[in-house]
N, C-alpha and C positions, 0 to 999 in steps of 0.2 A: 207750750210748744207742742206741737201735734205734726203729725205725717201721715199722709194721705195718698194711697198709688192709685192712679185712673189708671195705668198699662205698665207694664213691666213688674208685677209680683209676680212669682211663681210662673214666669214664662220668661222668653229671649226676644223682645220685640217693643214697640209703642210706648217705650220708656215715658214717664209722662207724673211726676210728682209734687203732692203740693204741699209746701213745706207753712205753718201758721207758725209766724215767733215775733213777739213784739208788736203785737195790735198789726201785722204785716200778711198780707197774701202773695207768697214768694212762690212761682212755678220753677220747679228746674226741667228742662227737656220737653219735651213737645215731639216725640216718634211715630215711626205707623208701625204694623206688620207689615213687613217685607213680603209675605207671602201669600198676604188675605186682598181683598180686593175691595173699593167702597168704603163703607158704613164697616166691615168686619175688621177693616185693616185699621182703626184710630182707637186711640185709648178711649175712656168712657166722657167726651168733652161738656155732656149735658149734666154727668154727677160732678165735675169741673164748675160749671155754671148753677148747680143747686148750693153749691157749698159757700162759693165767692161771690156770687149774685151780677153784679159788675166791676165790683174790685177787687183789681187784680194788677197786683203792684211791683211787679217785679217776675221778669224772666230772665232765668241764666240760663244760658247752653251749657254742654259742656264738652261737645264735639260733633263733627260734619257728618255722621253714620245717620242716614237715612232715619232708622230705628230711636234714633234719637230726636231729629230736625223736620222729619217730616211731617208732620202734622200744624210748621209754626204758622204757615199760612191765615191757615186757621184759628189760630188763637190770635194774630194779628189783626184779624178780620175780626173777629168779637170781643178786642181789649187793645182798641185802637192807641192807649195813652199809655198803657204800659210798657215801659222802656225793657229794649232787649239787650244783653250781654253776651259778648264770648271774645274768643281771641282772633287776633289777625289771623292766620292762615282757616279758621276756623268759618269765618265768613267767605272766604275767597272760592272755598270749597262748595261748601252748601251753596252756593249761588249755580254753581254748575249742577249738583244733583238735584237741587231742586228743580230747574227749568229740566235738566232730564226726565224726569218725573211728570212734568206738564207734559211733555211728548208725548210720554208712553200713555198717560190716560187718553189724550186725546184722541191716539191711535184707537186705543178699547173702547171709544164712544163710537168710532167712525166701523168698526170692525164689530163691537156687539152691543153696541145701542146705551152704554155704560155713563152712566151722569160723572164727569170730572167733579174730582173731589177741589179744586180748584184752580186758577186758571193762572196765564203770563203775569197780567197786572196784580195781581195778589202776591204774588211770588216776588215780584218789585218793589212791590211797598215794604214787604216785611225785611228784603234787602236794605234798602232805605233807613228800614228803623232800625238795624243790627248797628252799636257800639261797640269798636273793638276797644280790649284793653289787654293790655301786655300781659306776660307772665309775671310773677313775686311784685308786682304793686299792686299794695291795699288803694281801692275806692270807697267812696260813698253814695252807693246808689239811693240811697235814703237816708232816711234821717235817724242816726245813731244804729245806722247799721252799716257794720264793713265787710268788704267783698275782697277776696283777692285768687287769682286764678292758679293752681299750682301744678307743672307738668308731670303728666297722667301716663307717658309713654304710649302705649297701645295706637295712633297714627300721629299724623303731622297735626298740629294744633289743641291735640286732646289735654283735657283740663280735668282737674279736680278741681273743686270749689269749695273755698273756706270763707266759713261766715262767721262773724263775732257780730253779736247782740246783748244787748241791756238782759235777756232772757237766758242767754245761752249760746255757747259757741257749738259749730256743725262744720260737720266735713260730710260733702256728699262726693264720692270718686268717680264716679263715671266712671267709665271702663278704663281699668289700669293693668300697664306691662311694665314692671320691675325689670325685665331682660331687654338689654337692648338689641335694637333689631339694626339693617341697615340704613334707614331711613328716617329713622328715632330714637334716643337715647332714650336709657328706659326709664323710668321713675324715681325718684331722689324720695328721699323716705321724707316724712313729713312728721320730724321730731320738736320743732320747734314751736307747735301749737299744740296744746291739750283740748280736745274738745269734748264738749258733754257727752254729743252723739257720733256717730260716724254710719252714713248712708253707704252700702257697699256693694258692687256686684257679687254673684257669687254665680258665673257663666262654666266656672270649673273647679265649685266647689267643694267637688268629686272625686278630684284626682290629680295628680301631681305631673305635670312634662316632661319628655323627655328631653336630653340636653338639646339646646339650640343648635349648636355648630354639627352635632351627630345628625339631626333630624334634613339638614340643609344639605349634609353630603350623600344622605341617602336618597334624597331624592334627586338631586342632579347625576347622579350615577346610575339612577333607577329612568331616568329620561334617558341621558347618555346610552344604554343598552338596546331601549329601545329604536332607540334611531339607528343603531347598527344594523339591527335584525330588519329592517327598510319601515318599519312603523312610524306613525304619525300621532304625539302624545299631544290632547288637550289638558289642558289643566283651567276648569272652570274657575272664577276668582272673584272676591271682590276687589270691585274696580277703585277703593280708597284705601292704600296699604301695602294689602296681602299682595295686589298684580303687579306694585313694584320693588317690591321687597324678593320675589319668584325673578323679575328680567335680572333684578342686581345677582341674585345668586347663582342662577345659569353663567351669564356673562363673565363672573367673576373665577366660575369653573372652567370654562373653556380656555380664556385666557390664561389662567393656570397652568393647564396641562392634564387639569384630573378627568375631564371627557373630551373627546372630540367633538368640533367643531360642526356648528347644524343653525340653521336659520331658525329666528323666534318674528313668531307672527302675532299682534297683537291688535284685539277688536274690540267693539261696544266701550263703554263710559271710559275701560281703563285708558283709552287714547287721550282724551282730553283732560283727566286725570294728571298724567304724568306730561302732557305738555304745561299744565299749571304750574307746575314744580319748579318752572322756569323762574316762576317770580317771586318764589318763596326759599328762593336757596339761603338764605339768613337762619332758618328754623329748623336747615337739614344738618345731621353731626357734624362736627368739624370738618371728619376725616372726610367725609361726601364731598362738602366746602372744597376744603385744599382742592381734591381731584377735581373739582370743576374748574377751578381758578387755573390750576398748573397745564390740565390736558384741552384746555378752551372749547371741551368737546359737549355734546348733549350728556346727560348719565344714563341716560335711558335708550335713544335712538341711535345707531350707527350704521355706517356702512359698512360690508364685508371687505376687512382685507390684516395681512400679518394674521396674526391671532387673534386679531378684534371679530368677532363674528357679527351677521345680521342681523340689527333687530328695525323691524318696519312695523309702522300703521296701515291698516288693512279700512279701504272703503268696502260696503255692504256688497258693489259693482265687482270687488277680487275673491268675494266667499269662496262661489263655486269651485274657484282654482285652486284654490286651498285643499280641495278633498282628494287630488291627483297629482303627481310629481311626485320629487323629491321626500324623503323621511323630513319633515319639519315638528317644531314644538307653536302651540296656538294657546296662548296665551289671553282669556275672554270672560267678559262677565256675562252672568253673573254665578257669584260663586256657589250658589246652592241649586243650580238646575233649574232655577224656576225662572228663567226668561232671561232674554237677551241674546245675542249670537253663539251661546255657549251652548245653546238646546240644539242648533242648528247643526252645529258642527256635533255633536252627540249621538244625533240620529244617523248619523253616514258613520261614524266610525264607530260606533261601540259592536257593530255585528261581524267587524272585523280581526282574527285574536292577533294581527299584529299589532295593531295597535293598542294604544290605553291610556286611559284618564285618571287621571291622578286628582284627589279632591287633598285639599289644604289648611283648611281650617273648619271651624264650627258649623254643623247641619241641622237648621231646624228640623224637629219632629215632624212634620207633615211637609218638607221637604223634598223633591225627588232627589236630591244628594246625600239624604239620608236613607232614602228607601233603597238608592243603587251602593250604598257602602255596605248593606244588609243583603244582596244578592249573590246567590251562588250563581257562578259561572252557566250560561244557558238560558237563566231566567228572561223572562222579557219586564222590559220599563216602559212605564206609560210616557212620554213625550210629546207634546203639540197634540194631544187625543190619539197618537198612535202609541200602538207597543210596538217596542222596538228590542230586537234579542240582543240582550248581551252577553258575547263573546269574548270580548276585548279582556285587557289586563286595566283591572281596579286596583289601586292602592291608594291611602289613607295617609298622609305624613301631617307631623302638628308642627306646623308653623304657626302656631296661636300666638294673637296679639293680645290676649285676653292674659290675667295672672293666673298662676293653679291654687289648690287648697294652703300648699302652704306660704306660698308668695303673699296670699291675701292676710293669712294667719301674722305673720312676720309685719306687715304695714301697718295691721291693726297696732298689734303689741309696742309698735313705735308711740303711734298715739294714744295709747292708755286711755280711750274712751271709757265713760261710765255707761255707757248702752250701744248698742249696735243696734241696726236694721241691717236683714238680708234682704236682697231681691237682685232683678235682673239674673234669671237661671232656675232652670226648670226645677221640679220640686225634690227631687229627689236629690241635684247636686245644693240645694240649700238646706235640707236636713244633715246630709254628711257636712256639709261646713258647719251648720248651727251643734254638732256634737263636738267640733272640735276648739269650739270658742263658748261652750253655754259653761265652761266650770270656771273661767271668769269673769264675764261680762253677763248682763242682762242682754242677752239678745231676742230679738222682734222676729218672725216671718211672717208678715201681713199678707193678703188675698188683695188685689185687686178689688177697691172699693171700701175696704177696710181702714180704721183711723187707727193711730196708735198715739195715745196721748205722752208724750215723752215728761210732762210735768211730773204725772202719778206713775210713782213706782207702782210693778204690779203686785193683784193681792197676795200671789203668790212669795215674794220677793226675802219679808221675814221667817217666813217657815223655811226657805232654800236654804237662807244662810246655817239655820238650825242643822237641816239636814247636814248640812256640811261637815258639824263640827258634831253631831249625834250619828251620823248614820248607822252606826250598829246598834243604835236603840229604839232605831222604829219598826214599828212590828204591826201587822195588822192581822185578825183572827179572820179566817174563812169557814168556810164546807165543802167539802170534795162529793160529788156524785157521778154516778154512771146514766149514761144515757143509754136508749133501748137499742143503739146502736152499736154501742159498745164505748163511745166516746165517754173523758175524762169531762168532767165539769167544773171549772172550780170558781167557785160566787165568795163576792167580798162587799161589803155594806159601801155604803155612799160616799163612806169617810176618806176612803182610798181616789177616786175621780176628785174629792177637795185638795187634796192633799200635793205638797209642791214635787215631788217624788212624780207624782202623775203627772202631771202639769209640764214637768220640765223633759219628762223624756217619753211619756206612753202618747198626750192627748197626740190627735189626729194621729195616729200610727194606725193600718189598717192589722196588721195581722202581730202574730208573735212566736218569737222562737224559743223554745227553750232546752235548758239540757242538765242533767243529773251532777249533783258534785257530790258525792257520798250520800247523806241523808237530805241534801238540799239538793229543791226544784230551782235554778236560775233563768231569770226570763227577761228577754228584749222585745220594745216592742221594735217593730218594721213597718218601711215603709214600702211597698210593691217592687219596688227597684234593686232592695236591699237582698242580696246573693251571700252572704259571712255571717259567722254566727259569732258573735262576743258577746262577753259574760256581760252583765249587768246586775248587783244585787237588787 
């Protein structure tokens, strides 16, 4: 059994995995970078093709997120017989953002001369080959291998995928939300499968959330303000999820009584996003259910009147008017700045301080909605190749559909895996998670391009356990010197980098801290991100 990342180690994007179990070449996921463009935006599809040659026996999804789906085209197109999986709402989805996607290159072929990474009829076919299959029924997509999809929370149709083989059983999660949101229940713990391994993200492996229902009234109050004071608040979004989980919780505020009353204006993907909704109201919570059944109304679209406030779809033809009138909220993808009607509307209001954008969830690192959550007030933002000064009010609220450090901890420990893999999250939120699961499981964090053979325990693996139960008896003898600089030196023989003590918590650590406890030196290593200092013997 072996695992293999083409995209998504150690970063947030191009998810792209290839799982060997049972004489079987199993891919899960098939992503781009969201942010890259071309050849830079796909995971590595040609070390994909060295490994599997042309067999290539199985694709599972495991949800509609770009970052995960985009790339299928393309595998479709060079593993024409391999059969694809996921769940109904799951296909219904990626059908939309995939032809979104055909647009948008097409546009940056016609605009900077850019080769489309592929085309309408590609995009058709892999539709074509997408099998749905329900939630908790086991299949047989092969032979003495079983597959069963298990609800992942995090949007409408997301899946964890449990596999049992003659080899070994596997849970890969895909993106998972234990907290339920309005638009999805959240994750039912997955106690009734032991598996060998468990694939995991670890997008906030970091840090812990704060409460849902706090984060929700902070920000509809922090909108509500602004509309007072005659401002006009963007809230950039992704357009699967996050932008209708944002109209339900305004809506559900106003109606309430807890802000006044203000038009929501909503543009780019998220429009036809939440008119799809219409046909998947079976897979939405109950309580969404009922209210559509009882008030025969849309959930999403209304017209102004009582307490019910406005919410509309905006043609590209209404933008400009959007920038003048009335205080409104504009509701637009895309949620990290990097394209879509949400730059548009950015560049006119952010030089404005009554206004303000309010950003919602996860910012990739080379993101402009990470570079603008990092700005002091005045600064200016590159946008469309202009700098643009930001004046306006920025605020940050976590609406994440993503799990936190200990949401992840907690599912694991459900499943009592004998090994884990981290990935999907930058490296430094997979180190703090890998310290918070390596004192009982064998856990993995692989590099992109890297195998991790899950048959062979590692060599490390008997000496850990030693440690574990000796650790006040290992000791190793150094020499301490001065450098001409005045700096401390202190050299330790080979024995110490062999050793599972190293292995398990110094390798790949770039620097180290440490601190006096009486006659003892104690020392951690770190990794660049790491700001705390805790003991470590």
């Amino acid at each position: 059994m072996q695992f293999t990342a083409f995209g998504g180690a150690a970063e947030v994007g191009a998810s792209c995995a290839l799982l060997q179990i049972a004489g079987k070449n199993i891919l899960i996921d098939a992503g781009i970078r969201v942010n890259r463009r071309g050849e830079e935006s796909l995971p590595d599809l040609r070390g994909l093709e060295s490994m599997v040659g042309d067999q290539l026996d199985l694709v599972l999804v495991s949800h509609a997120h770009m970052d995960h789906t985009g790339a299928l085209p393309l595998i479709r197109d060079r593993y024409p017989l391999a059969p694809i999986y996921c769940t109904p709402p799951t296909k219904r989805i990626a059908e939309i953002l995939l032809m979104d996607t055909v647009k948008i290159m097409k546009n940056q072929e016609e605009e900077e001369a850019e080769t489309p990474l592929y085309d309408g009829e590609m995009v058709e076919r892999t539709l074509w080959a997408l099998e749905e299959k329900p939630f908790g029924e086991w299949f047989e997509p092969l032979e003495n291998i079983r597959v069963a999809f298990h609800p992942a929370g995090h949007i409408m149709g997301a899946a964890c995928i449990l596999l049992d083989t003659a080899e070994g059983k596997v849970v890969y999660t895909g993106d998972i939300a234990t907290a339920s949101q309005r638009t999805v229940a959240g994750m039912p713990p997955i106690d009734f499968f032991k598996p060998d391994v468990v694939i995991t993200e670890a997008t906030y492996g970091d840090s812990n959330h704060a409460g849902r229902k706090t984060e929700e009234q902070r920000l509809a109050q922090a909108v509500g303000e602004v509309i007072q004071r005659g401002g006009t608040v963007l809230i950039p979004s992704f357009a699967l999820g996050r932008a209708q989980e944002i109209i339900l919780i305004l809506k559900s505020s106003m109606m309430s009584g807890l802000i006044p009353g203000f038009p929501i204006f909503v543009d780019g993907m998220v429009r036809a996003i939440c008119d799809s909704y219409r046909d998947l109201v079976e897979f939405l919570p109950e309580k969404l259910q009922n209210y559509i059944k009882n008030s025969q109304q849309s959930v999403f679209w209304s017209r102004p009147r009582k307490n019910i406030p406005e919410v509309t779809k905006l043609v590209p033809s209404e933008r400009i008017m959007m920038l003048t009138g009335k205080p409104k909220c504009i509701i637009s993808s895309s949620g990290m700045l990097s394209g879509g009607p949400s730059v548009f509307y950015a560049e006119t209001l952010a030089p404005e301080e009554k206004n303000a954008i309010f950003l919602t969830g996860y910012q990739d690192e080379e993101s402009p909605g990470r570079r603008l959550q990092e700005l002091q007030r005045g600064d200016t933002l590159k946008l469309n190749d202009q700098k643009v000064p930001v004046l306006c009010q920025v605020s940050r609220y976590n609406l994440s559909a993503h799990a936190d450090q200990l949401q992840i901890c907690q599912q694991i420990s459900y499943m009592e895996p004998k090994q884990v893999i981290l990935w999907h999250g930058e490296w430094h939120a997979i180190q703090k998670l890998r310290e918070k699961l390596v004192m009982r499981y064998i856990v993995h964090t692989p590099r992109n391009g890297e195998t991790v053979d899950l048959a062979q325990a590692p060599e490390w693996l008997s000496e850990y356990r030693l440690q574990q139960l000796e650790a006040e008896q290992i000791t190793y003898r150094g020499e301490i010197g001065m450098a001409a600089d005045g700096s401390v030196l202190i050299r330790f023989g080979p024995d110490v980098s062999q050793s599972a003590p190293w292995k398990q918590f110094f390798e790949r650590r770039d620097t180290v801290k440490a601190k006096f406890m009486g006659k003892w030196l104690h020392i951690k290593g770190l990794s660049p991100e790491d700001d705390e200092i805790e003991e470590t013997t």
